[in-house]
C-alpha positions in Angstrom: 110.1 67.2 131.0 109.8 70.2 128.4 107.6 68.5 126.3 105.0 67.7 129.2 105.3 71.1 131.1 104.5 72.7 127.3 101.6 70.1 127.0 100.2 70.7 130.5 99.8 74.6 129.6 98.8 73.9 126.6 101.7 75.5 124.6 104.2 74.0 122.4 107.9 73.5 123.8 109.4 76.5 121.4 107.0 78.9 123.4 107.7 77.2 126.8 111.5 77.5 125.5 110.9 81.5 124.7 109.0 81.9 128.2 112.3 80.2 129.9 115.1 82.6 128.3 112.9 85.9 128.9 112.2 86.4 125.2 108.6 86.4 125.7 105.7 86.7 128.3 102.4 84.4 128.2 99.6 86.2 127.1 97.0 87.1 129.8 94.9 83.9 129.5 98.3 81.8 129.7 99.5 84.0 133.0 97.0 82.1 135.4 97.6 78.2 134.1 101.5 79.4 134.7 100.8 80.5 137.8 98.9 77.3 138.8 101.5 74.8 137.3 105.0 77.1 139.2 102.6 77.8 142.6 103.8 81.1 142.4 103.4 84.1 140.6 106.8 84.8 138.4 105.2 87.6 136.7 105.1 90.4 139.5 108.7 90.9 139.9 109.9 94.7 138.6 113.2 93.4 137.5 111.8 91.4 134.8 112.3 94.2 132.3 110.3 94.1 128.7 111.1 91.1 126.3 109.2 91.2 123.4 105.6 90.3 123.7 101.9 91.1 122.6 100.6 92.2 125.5 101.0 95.6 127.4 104.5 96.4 129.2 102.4 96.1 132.4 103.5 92.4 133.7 106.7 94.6 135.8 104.4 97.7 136.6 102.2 95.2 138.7 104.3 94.4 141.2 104.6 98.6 141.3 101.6 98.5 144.0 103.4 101.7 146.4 103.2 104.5 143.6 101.0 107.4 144.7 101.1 109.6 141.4 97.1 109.2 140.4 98.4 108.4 136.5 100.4 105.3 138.0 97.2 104.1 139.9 95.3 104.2 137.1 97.2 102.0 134.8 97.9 99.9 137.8 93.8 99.4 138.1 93.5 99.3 134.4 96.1 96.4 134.0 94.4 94.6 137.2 90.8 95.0 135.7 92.8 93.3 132.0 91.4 96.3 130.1 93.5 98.4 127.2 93.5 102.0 127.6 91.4 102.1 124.8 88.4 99.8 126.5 88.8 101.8 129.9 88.2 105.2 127.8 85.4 104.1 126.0 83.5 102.9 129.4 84.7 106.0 131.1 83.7 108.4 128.6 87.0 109.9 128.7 89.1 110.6 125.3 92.0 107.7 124.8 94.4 111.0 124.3 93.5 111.8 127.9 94.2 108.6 129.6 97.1 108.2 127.6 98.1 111.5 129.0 97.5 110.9 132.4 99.4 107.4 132.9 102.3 109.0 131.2 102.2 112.0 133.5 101.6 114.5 130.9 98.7 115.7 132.2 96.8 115.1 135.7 93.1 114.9 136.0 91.2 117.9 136.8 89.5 117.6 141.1 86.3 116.5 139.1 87.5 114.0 136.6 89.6 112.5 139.2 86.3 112.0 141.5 84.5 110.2 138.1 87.8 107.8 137.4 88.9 106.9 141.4 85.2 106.0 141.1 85.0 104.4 138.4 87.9 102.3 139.2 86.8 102.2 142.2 90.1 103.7 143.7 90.8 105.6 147.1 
């Protein structure tokens, strides 16, 4: 049963195994051909915590859709759109410090740059 699930998503059956105990997430690509074999989406429950994985800690923070703090909207978008904080800086024009910054509630855009990133994310 194993063995066809893993050759199904294309995996082998130690990463279906490490997906089953929590030790690791699918990458982004993997997420969608889960989410088609299961017919539901495992991945937006906030009580997954962080196993080890390559991708961003984000899987959790997307089921996090009420926040109203403008840095946790951003890296909600940001994560939607699939982009690293570096790639969303660079077509922003913004400096990856300042991003970085803002999602971590360092810092909090100033009225103008929050105008040119609510756009450009295309945020209310």
């Amino acid at each position: 049963m194993q063995a066809e699930a893993a050759g199904k998503l294309g995996v082998s059956t130690v990463t279906l195994s490490k997906w089953e105990c929590d030790r690791r997430y699918p990458a982004w690509p993997k997420q969608a051909k889960v989410i088609a074999y299961l017919g539901y989406n495992p991945f937006d429950d906030p009580m997954l915590g962080r196993p080890l994985a390559n991708e961003t800690p984000g899987v959790p923070f997307l089921a996090l859709k009420s926040s109203r703090q403008i840095g946790d909207r951003i890296r909600l978008r940001r994560l939607q759109l699939r982009k690293t904080r570096s790639q969303l800086a660079h077509e922003t024009c913004l400096s990856l410090k300042t991003l970085w910054n803002w999602e971590h509630h360092k810092r909090t855009p100033s009225p103008r740059l929050r105008g040119v990133i609510m756009a450009a994310l295309k945020l209310k």
